[in-house]
N, C-alpha and C positions, 0 to 999 in steps of 0.2 A: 232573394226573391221578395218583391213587396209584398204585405200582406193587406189588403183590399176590405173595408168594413166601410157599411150604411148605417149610418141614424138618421130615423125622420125620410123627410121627403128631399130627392135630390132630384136634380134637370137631367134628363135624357144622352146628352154630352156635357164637356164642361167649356167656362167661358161663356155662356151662353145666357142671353136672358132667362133671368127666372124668377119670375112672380110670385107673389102671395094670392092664396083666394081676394084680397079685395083689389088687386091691384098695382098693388107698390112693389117695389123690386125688393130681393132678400140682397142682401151686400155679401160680393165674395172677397175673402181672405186665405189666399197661399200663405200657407204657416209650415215653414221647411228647420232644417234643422242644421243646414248649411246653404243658408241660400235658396237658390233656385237647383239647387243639386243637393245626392242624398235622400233623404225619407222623407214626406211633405205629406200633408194634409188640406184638403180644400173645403174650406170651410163658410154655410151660408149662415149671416146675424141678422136677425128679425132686425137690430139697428146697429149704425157701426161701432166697431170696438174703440177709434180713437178718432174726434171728432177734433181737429185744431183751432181751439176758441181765441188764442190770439200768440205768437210768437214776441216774445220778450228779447233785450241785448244778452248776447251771451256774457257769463262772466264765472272768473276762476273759482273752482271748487279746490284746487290743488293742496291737501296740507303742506306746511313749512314743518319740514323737520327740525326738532331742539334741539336733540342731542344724535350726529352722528357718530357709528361705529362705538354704538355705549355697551359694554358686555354687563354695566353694574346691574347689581341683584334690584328689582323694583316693585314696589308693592302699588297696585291702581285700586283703587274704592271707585270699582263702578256706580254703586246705588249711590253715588253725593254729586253727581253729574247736576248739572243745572238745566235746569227745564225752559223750555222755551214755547214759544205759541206755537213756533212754525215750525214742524218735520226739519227740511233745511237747514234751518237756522242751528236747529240743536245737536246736529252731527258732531260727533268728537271723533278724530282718526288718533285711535292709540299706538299703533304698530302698523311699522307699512316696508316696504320695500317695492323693488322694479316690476315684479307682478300680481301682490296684492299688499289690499289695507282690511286692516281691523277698528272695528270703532264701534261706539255706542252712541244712542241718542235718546233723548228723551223731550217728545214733542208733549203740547198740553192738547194739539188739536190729532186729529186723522186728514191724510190726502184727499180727504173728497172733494172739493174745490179745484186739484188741476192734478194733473199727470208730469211726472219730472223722469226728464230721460239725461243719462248721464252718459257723454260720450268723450273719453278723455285719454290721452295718450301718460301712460307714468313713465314718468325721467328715468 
């Protein structure tokens, strides 16, 4: 049985226009937790959450593994990782396999400049 809460001011149904006292529309966001099915959340932003400033060429994020099927004993020195300006750029995937990766990074900047969305099938 869903469990039903309000914060703030909501519109009378949903879907619906719904303004600000001066005007302008509040931006809605279905924020579900499988989709359009399951538990959700309808959500109004005074501005929106993801605003797409411009779409770049995609390109492979995939690590190259070194050593497959290694069982040897291995020691990694995280803290000696190399620093890079850009988040991105300074990803290291340590350990990975067909359902997930482990990695460290060490960016010199913070994301604030753009939003990275990772959408990747592993081999």
């Amino acid at each position: 049985m869903p469990v039903y809460q309000q914060h703030g001011k909501i519109p009378h149904k949903r879907h619906v226009q719904f303004r600000r006292p001066t005007g302008e529309l509040y931006h809605e966001e279905l924020v579900g937790t499988q989709g359009f099915a399951g538990a959700s959340a309808l959500v109004y932003h005074l501005h929106p959450p993801t605003i797409v400033s411009k779409k770049e060429k995609p390109f492979s994020v995939l690590p190259e593994i070194a050593v497959e099927k290694n069982l040897s004993a291995l020691s990694f020195q995280g803290f000696h990782i190399r620093p890079d300006e850009d988040y991105l750029d300074s990803r290291v995937v340590l350990f990975m396999n067909k359902d997930l990766r482990i990695g460290l990074a060490a960016p010199m900047q913070s994301m604030r400049d753009y939003f990275f969305k990772m959408r990747t099938q592993m081999r």
